[in-house]
Short mmCIF file of the C-alpha atoms (twelve columns), coordinates in Angstrom:
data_MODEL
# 
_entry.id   MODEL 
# 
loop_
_atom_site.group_PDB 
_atom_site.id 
_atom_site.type_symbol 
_atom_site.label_atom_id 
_atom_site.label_alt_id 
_atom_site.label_comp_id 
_atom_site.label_asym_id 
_atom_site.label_seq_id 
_atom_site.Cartn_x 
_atom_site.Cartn_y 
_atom_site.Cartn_z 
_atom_site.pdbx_PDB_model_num 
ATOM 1   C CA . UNK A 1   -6.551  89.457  85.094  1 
ATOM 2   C CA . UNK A 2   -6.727  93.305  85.917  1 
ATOM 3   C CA . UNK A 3   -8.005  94.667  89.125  1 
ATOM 4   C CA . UNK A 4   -11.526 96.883  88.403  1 
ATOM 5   C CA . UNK A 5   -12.127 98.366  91.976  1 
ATOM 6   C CA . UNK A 6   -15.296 100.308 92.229  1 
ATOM 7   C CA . UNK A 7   -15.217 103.464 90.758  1 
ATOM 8   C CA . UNK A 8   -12.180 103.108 88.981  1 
ATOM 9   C CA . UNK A 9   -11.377 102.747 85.045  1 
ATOM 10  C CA . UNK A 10  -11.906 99.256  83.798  1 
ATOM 11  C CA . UNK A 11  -9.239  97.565  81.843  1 
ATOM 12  C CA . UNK A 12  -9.814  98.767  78.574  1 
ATOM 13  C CA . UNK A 13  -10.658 102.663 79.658  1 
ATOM 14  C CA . UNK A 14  -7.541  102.198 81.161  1 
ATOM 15  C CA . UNK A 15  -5.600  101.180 78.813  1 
ATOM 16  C CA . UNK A 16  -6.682  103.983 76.204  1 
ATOM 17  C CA . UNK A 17  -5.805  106.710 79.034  1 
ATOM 18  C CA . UNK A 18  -2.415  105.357 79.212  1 
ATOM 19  C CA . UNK A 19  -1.276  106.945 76.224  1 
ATOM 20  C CA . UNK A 20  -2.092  110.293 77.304  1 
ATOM 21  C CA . UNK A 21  -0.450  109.685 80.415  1 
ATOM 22  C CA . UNK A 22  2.706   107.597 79.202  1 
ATOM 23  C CA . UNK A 23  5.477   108.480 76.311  1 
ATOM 24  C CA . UNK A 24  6.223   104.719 77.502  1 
ATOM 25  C CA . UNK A 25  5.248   101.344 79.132  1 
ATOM 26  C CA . UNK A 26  6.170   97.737  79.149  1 
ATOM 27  C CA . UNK A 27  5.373   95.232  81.134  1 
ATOM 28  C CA . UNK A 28  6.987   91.792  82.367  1 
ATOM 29  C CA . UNK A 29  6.251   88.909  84.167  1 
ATOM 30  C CA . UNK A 30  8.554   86.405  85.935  1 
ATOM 31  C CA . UNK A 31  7.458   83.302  88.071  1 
ATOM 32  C CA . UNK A 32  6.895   83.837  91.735  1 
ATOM 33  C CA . UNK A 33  6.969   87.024  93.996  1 
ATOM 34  C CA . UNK A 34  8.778   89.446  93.377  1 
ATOM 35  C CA . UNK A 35  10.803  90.319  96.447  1 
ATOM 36  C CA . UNK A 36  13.214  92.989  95.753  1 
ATOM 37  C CA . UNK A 37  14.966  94.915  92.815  1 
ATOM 38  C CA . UNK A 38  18.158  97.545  91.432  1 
ATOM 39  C CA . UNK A 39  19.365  99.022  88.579  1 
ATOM 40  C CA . UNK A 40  23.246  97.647  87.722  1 
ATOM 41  C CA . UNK A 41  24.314  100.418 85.383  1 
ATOM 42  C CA . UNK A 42  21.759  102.083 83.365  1 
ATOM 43  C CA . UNK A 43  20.913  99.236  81.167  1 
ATOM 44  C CA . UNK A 44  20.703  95.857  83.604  1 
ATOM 45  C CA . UNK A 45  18.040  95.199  86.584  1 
ATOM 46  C CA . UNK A 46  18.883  92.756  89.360  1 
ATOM 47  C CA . UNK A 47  15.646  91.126  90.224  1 
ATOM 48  C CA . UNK A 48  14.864  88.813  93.264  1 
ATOM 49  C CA . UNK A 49  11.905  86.457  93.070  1 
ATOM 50  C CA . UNK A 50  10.232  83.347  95.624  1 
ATOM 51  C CA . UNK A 51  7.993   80.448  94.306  1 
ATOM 52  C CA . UNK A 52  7.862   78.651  97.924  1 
ATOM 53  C CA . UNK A 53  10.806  77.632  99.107  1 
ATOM 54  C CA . UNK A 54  12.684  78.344  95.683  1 
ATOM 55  C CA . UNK A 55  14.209  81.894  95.916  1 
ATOM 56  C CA . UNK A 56  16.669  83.408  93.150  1 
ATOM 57  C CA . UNK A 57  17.897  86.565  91.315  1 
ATOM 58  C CA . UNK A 58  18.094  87.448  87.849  1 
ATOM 59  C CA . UNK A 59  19.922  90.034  85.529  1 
ATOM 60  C CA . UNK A 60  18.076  91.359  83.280  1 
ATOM 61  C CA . UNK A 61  18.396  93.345  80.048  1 
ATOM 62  C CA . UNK A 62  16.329  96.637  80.072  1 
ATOM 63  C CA . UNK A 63  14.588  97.425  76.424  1 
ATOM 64  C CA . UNK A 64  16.499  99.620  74.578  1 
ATOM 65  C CA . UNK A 65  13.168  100.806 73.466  1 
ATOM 66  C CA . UNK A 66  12.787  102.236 76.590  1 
ATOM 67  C CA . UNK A 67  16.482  103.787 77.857  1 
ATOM 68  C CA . UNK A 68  16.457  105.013 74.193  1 
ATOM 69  C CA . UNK A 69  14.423  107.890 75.407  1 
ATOM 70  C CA . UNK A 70  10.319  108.703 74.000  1 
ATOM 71  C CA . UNK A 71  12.241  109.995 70.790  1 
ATOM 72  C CA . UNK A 72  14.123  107.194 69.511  1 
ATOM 73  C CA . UNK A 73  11.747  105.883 67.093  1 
ATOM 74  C CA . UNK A 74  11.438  101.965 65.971  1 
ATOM 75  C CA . UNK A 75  13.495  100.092 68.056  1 
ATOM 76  C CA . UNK A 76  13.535  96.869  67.839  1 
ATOM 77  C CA . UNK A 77  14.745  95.641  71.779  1 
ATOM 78  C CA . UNK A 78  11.703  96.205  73.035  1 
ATOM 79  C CA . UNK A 79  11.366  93.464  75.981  1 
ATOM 80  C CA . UNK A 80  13.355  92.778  79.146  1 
ATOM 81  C CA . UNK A 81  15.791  89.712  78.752  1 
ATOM 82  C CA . UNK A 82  17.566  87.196  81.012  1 
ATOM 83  C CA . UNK A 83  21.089  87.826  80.933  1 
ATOM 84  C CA . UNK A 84  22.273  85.331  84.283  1 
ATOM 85  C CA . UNK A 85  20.312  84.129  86.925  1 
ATOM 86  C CA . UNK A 86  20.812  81.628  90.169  1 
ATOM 87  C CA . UNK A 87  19.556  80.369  93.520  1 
ATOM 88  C CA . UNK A 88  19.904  82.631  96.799  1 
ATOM 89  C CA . UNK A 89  20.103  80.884  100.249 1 
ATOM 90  C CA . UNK A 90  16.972  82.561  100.858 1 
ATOM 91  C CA . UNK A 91  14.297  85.446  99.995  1 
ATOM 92  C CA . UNK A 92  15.556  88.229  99.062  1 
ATOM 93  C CA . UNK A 93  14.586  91.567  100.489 1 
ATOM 94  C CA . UNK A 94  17.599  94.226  100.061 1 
ATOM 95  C CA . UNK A 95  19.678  94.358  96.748  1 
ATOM 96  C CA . UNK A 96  22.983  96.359  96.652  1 
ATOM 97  C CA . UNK A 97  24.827  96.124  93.425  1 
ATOM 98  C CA . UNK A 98  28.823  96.489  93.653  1 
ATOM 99  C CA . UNK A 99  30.908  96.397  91.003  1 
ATOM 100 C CA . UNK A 100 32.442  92.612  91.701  1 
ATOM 101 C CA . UNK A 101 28.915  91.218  92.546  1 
ATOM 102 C CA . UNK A 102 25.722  91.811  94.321  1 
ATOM 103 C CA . UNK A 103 25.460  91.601  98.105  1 
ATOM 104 C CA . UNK A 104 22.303  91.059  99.292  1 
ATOM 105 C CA . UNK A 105 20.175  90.725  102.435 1 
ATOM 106 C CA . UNK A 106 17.814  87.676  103.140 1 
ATOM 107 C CA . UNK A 107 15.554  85.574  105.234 1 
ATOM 108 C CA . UNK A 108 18.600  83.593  106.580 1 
ATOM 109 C CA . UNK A 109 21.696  86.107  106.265 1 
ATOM 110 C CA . UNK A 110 23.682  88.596  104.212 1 
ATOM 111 C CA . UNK A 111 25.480  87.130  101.330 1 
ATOM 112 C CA . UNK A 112 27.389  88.235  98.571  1 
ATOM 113 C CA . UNK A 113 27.538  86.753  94.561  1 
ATOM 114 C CA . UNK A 114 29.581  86.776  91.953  1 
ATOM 115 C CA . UNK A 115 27.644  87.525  88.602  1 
ATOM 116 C CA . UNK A 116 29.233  86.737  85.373  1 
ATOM 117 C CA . UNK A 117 30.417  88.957  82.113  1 
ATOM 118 C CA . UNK A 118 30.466  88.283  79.023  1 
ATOM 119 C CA . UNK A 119 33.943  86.766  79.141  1 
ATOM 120 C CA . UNK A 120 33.061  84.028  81.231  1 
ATOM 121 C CA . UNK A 121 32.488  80.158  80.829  1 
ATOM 122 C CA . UNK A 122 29.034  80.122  82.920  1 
ATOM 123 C CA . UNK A 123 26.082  82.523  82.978  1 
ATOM 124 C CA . UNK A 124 25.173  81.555  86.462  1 
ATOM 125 C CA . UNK A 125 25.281  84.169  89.583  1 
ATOM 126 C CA . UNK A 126 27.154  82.437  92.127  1 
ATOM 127 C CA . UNK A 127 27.621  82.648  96.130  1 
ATOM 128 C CA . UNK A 128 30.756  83.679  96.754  1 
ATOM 129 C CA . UNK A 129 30.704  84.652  100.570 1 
ATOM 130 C CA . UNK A 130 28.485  83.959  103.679 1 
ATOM 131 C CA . UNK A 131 28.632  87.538  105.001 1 
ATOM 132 C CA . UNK A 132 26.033  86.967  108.126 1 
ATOM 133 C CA . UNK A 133 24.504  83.924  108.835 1 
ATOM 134 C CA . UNK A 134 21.157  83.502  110.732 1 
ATOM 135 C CA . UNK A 135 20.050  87.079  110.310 1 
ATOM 136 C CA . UNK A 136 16.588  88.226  108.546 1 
ATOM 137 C CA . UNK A 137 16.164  91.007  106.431 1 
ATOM 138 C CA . UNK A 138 18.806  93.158  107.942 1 
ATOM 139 C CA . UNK A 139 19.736  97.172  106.834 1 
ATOM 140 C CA . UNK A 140 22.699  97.196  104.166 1 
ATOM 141 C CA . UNK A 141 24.854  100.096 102.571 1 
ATOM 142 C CA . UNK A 142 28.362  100.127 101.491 1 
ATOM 143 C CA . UNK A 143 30.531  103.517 101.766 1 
ATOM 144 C CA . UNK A 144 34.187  103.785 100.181 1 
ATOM 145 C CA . UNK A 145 34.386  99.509  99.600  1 
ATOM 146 C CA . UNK A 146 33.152  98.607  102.900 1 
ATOM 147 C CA . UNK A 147 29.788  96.871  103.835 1 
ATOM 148 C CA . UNK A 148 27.630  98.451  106.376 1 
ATOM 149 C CA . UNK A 149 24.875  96.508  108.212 1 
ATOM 150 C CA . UNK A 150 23.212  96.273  111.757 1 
ATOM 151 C CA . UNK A 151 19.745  96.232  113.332 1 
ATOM 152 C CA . UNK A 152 20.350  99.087  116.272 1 
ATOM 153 C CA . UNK A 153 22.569  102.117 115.987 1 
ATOM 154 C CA . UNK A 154 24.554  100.265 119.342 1 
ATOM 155 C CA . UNK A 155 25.547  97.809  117.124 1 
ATOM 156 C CA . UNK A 156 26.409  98.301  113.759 1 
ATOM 157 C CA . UNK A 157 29.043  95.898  111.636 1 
ATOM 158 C CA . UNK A 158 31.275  96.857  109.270 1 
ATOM 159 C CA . UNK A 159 32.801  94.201  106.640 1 
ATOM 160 C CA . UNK A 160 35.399  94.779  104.175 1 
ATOM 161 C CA . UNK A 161 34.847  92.101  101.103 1 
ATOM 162 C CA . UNK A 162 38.363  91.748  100.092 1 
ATOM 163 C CA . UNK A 163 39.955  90.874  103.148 1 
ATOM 164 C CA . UNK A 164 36.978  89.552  104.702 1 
ATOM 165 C CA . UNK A 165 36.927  91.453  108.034 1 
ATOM 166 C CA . UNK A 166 34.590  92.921  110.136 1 
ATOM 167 C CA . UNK A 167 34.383  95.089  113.374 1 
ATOM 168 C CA . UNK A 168 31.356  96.414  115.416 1 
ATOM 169 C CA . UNK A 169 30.735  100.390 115.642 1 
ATOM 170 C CA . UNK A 170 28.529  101.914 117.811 1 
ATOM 171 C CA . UNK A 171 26.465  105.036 116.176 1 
ATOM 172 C CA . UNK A 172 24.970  106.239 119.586 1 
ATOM 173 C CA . UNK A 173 25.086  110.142 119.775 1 
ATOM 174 C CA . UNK A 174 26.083  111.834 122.812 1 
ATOM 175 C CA . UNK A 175 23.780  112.035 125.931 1 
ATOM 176 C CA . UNK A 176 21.199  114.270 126.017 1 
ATOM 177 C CA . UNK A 177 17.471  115.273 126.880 1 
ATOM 178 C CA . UNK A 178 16.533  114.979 122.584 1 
ATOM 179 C CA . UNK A 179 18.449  112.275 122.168 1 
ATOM 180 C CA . UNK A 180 18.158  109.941 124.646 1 
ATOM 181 C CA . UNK A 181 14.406  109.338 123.500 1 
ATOM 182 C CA . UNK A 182 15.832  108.098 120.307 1 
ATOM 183 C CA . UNK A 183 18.567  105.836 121.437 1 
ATOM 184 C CA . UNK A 184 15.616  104.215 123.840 1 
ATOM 185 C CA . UNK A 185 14.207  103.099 120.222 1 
ATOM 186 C CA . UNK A 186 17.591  102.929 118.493 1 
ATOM 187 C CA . UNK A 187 15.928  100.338 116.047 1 
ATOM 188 C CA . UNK A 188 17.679  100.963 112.345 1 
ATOM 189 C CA . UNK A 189 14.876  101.050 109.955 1 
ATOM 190 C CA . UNK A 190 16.736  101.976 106.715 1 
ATOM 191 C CA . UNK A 191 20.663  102.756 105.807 1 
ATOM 192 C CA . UNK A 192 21.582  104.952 102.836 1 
ATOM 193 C CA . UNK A 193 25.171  105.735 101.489 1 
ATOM 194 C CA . UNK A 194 25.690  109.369 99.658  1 
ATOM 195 C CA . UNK A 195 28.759  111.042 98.969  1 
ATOM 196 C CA . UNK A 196 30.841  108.966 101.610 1 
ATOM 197 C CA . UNK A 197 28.168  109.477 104.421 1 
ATOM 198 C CA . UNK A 198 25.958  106.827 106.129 1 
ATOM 199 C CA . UNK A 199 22.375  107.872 106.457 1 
ATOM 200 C CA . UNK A 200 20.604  106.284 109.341 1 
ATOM 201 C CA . UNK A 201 16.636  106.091 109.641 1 
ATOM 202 C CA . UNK A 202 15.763  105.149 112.540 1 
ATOM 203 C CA . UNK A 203 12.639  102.470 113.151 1 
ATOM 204 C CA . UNK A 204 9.790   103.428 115.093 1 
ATOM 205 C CA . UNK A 205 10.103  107.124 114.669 1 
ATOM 206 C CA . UNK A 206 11.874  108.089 111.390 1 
ATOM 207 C CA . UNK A 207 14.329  109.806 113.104 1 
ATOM 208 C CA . UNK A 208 17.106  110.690 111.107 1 
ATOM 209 C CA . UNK A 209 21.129  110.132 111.930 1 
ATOM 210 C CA . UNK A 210 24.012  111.275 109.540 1 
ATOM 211 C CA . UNK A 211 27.676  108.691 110.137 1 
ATOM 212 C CA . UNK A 212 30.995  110.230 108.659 1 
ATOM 213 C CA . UNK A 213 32.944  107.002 108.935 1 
ATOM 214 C CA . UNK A 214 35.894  108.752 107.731 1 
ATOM 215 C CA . UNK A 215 36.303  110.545 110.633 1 
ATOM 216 C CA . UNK A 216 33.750  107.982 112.629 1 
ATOM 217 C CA . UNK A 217 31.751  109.996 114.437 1 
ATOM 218 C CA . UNK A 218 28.094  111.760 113.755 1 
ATOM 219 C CA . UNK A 219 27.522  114.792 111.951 1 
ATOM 220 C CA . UNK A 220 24.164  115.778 112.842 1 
ATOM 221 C CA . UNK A 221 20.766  114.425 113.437 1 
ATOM 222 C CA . UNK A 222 17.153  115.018 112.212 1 
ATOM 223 C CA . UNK A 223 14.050  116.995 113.363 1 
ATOM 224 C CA . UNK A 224 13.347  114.788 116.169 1 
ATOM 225 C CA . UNK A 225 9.475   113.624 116.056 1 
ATOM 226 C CA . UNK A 226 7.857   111.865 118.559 1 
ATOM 227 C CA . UNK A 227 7.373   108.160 117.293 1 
ATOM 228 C CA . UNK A 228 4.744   107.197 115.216 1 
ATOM 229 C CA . UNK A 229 4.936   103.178 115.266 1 
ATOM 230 C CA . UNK A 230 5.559   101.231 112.219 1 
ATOM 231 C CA . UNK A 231 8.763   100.531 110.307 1 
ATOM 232 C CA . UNK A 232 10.259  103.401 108.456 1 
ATOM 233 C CA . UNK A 233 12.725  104.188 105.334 1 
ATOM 234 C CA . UNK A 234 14.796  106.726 103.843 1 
ATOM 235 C CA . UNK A 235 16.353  107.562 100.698 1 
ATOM 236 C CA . UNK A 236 18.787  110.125 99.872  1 
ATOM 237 C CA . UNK A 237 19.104  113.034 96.893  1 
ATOM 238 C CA . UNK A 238 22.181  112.547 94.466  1 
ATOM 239 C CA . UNK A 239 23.133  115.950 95.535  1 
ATOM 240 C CA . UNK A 240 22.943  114.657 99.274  1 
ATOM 241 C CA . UNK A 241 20.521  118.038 100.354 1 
ATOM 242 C CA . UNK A 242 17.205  116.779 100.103 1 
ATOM 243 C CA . UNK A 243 16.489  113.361 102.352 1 
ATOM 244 C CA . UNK A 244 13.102  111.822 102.084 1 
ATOM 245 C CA . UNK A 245 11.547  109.593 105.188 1 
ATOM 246 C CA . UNK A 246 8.377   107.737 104.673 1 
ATOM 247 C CA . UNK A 247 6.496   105.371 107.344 1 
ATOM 248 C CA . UNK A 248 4.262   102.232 107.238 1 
ATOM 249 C CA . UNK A 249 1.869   104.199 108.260 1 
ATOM 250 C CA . UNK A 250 1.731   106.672 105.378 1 
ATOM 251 C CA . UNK A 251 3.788   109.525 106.229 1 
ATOM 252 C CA . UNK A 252 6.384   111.296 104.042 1 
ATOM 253 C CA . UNK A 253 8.830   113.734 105.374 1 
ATOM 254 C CA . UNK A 254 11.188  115.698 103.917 1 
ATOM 255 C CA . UNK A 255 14.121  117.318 104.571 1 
ATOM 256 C CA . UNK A 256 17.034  119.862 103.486 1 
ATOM 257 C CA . UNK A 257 20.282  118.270 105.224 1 
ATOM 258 C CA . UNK A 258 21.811  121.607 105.248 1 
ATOM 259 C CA . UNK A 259 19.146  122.848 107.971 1 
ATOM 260 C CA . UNK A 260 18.119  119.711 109.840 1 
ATOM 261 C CA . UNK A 261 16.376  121.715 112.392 1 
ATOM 262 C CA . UNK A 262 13.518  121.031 110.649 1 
ATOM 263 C CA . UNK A 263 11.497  118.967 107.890 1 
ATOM 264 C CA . UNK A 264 10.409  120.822 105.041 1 
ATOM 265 C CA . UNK A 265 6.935   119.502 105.073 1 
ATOM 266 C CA . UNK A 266 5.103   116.261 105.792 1 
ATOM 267 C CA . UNK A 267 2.119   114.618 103.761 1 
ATOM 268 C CA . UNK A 268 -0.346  111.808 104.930 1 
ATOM 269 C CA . UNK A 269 -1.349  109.137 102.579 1 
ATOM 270 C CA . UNK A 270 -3.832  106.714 103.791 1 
ATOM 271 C CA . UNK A 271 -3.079  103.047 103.949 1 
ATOM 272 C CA . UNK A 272 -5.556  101.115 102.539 1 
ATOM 273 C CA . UNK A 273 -7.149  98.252  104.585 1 
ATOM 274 C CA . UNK A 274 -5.748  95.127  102.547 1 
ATOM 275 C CA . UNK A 275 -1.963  96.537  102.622 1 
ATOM 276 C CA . UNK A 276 -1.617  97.220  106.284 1 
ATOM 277 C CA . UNK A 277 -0.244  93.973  107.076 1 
ATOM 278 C CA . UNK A 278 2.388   94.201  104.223 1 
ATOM 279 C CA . UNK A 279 3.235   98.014  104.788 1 
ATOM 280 C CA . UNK A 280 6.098   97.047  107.074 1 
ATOM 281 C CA . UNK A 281 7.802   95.261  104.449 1 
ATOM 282 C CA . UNK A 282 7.630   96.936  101.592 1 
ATOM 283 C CA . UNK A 283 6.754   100.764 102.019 1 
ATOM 284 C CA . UNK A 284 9.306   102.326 99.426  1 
ATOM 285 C CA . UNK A 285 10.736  106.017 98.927  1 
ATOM 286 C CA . UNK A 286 13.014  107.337 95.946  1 
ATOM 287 C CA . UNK A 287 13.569  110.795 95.217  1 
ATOM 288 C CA . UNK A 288 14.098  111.234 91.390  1 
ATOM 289 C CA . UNK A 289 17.512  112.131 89.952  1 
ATOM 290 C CA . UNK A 290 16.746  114.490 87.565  1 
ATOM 291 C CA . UNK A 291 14.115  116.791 89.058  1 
ATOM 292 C CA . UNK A 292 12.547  118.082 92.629  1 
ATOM 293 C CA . UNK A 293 10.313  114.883 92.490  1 
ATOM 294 C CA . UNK A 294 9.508   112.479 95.698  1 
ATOM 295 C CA . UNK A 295 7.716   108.994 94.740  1 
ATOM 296 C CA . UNK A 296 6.182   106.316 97.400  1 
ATOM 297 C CA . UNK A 297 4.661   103.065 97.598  1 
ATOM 298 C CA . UNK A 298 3.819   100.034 99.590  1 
ATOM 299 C CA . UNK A 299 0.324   101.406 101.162 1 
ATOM 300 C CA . UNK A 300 -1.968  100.443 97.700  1 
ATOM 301 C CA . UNK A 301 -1.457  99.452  94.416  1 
ATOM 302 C CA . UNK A 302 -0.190  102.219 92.825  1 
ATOM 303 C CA . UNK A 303 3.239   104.547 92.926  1 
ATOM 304 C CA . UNK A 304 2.656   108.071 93.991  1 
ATOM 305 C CA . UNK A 305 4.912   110.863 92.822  1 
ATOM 306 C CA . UNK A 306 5.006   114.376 94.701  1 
ATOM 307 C CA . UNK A 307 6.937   117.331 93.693  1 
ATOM 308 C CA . UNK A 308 9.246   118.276 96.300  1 
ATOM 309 C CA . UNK A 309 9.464   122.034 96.151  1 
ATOM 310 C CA . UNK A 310 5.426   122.473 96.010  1 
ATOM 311 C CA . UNK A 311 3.333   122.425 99.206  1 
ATOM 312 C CA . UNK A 312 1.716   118.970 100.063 1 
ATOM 313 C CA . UNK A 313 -2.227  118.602 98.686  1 
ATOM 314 C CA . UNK A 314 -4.356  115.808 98.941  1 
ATOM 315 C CA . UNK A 315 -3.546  115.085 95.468  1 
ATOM 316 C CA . UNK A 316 -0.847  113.565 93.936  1 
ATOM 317 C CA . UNK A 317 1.581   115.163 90.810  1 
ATOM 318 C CA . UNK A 318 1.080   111.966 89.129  1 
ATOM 319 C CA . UNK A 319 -0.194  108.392 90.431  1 
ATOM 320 C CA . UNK A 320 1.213   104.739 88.232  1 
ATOM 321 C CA . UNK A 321 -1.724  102.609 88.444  1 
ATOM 322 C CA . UNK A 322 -0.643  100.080 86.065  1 
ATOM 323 C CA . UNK A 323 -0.770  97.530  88.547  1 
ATOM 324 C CA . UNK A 324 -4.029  96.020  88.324  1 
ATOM 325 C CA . UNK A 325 -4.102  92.495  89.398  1 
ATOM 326 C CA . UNK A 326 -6.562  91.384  91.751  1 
ATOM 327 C CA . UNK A 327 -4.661  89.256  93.771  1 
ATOM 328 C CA . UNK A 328 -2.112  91.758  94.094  1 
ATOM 329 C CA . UNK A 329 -0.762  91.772  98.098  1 
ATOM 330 C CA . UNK A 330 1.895   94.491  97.746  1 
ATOM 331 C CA . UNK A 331 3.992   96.270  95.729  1 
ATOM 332 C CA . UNK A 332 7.496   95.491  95.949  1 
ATOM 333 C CA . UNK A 333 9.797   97.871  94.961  1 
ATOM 334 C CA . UNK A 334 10.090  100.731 92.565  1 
ATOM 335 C CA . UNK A 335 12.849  102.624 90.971  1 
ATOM 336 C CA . UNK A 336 13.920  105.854 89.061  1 
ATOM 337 C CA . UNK A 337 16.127  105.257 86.145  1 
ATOM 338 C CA . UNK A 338 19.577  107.199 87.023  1 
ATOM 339 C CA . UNK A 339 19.817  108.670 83.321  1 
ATOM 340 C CA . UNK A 340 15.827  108.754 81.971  1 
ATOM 341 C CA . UNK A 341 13.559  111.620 83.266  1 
ATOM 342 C CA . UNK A 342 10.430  110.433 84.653  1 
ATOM 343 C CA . UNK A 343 10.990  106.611 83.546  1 
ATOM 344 C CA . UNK A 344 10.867  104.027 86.785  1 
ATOM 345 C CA . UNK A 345 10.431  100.356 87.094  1 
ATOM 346 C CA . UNK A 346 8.142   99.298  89.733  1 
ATOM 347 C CA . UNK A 347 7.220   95.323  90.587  1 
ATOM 348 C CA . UNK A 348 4.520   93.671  92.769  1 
ATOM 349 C CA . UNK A 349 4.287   90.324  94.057  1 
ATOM 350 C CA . UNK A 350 2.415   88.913  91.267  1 
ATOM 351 C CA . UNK A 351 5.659   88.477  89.835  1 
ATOM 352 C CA . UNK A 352 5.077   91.685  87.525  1 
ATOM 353 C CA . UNK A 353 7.722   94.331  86.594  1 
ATOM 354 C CA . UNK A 354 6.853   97.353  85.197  1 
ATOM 355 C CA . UNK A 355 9.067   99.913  83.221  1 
ATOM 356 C CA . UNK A 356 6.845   103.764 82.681  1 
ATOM 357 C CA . UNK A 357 7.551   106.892 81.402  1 
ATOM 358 C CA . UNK A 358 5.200   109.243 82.618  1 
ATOM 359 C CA . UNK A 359 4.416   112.689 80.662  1 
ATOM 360 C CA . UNK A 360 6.008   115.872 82.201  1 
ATOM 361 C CA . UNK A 361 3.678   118.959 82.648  1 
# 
């Protein structure tokens, strides 16, 4: 069942060095591939999975075991749970939870769904509206109730749910020498919402753009860096300072937004062979809530974790290499938890999800 590359633990030496490395670690399987995940809350997981042509989403309970925190003692929720669950249009690569529903962002469009409570007759998630139609895989963010989506900074669409509207924006700085070299590759690669703003990473390049849409117009830009190739994606601090970029191609950058003159450093990770042609899909960065921490994946098997304020080595502050399976393709998704230090969910296409606490130094 478990992956034993050369020169790396088997399954049970692995599984004895986990508790020296873990305060906690569950693990469990759905059918299919898992396609894309987020956290509802701090105690439910939206989860999007594909068996061929039969694609869906499920709510799941997270163990109290493990949002209980390492010191909790016996508990006895200890396993993930279905709470609701339904069919999607089609597979599902972006997730963004709302507090009416879930939109999310397909193979064949951008819908949104209704998910139940407690209170209701039916424990079924539900489409509610067709969105987009005829669009794959497309960038999605909401800012202050309103829907943000688009493929190239020309043309981005905004779409308010309750009245059902939408209107095209065009994110395209000013004119100049910089500049102009980015708009020529004006591809969106990632969109991120954070304290009202709309962070833009652009594709290609990892260029990034900052959108006040209260005031609609552009704050600032990024470090501009001469284009690398690949697809590229972003994620944003809580505190909206620090802004992470990582390509398919295996490089981080990261940057202070309040001096975007330049990145605060860049590190290299090498892709390995088998994941290059699933890099573009699902290379993954999340910068932790709780402390200076940076984590990564999509180019192996494995989640890496950086600290942010330390400079870049060739090794890692901590590496998840729980997922093991040989016929492994890619690794999804990962999370942090919003309230847990150093507990994240991660999932792979084996249909695996995986919920670690790592140890602190």
């Amino acid at each position: 069942m478990y992956y034993d590359g050369g020169g790396e633990d088997s399954d049970d030496e692995w599984f004895y060095s986990s508790f020296k490395r873990y305060d906690d670690l569950s693990m469990y399987n759905v059918q299919g591939s898992i396609s894309s995940m987020a956290l509802k809350g701090n105690s439910k997981l939206l989860l999007a999975s594909s068996r061929g042509q039969h694609h869906e989403i499920l709510e799941l309970s997270v163990p109290k075991k493990i949002i209980a925190g390492k010191d909790s003692g016996l508990t006895r929720d200890r396993d993930f749970g279905v709470l609701t669950g339904g069919y999607t249009t089609g597979l599902v690569k972006r997730i963004l939870p709302l507090q009416v529903g879930v939109v999310t962002s397909e193979s064949t469009g951008i819908n949104f769904y209704s998910i139940p409570n407690s209170l209701d007759d039916t424990d079924i998630i539900m489409l509610k509206q067709v969105i987009k139609k005829d669009v794959e895989s497309y960038p999605i963010t909401d800012a202050n109730s309103v829907l943000y989506y688009g493929i190239d900074i020309s043309d981005v669409v905004t779409y308010d749910l309750s009245s059902e509207t939408s209107k095209n924006i065009s994110l395209v700085p000013d004119s100049t020498e910089t500049l102009s070299k980015e708009i020529n590759s004006g591809a969106i690669g990632d969109l991120c919402s954070k304290h009202g703003n709309i962070y833009i990473c652009l594709n290609h390049s990892g260029n990034v753009l900052i959108f006040d849409p209260r005031k609609n117009h552009l704050l600032q830009k990024g470090v501009y860096c001469e284009p690398l190739g690949g697809r590229w994606t972003l994620d944003v601090g809580d505190s909206g300072h620090y802004v992470a970029t990582f390509g398919s191609k295996g490089c981080l950058r990261l940057y202070d937004s309040r001096n975007f003159n330049k990145f605060l450093w860049n590190k290299d990770f090498k892709v390995q062979e088998e994941f290059k042609s699933k890099s573009d899909e699902c290379i993954c960065v999340r910068l932790s809530p709780h402390n200076n921490l940076v984590s990564v994946s999509g180019i192996d098997r494995n989640i890496h974790i950086s600290g942010i304020n330390e400079i870049p080595k060739d090794n890692n502050l901590f590496i998840h290499d729980g997922h093991r399976d040989r016929e492994i393709q890619s690794i999804s998704t990962h999370l942090w938890h919003p309230e847990q230090e150093n507990l994240l969910f991660s999932a792979d296409d084996t249909g695996q999800l995986q919920a670690w606490r790592f140890k602190g130094s």
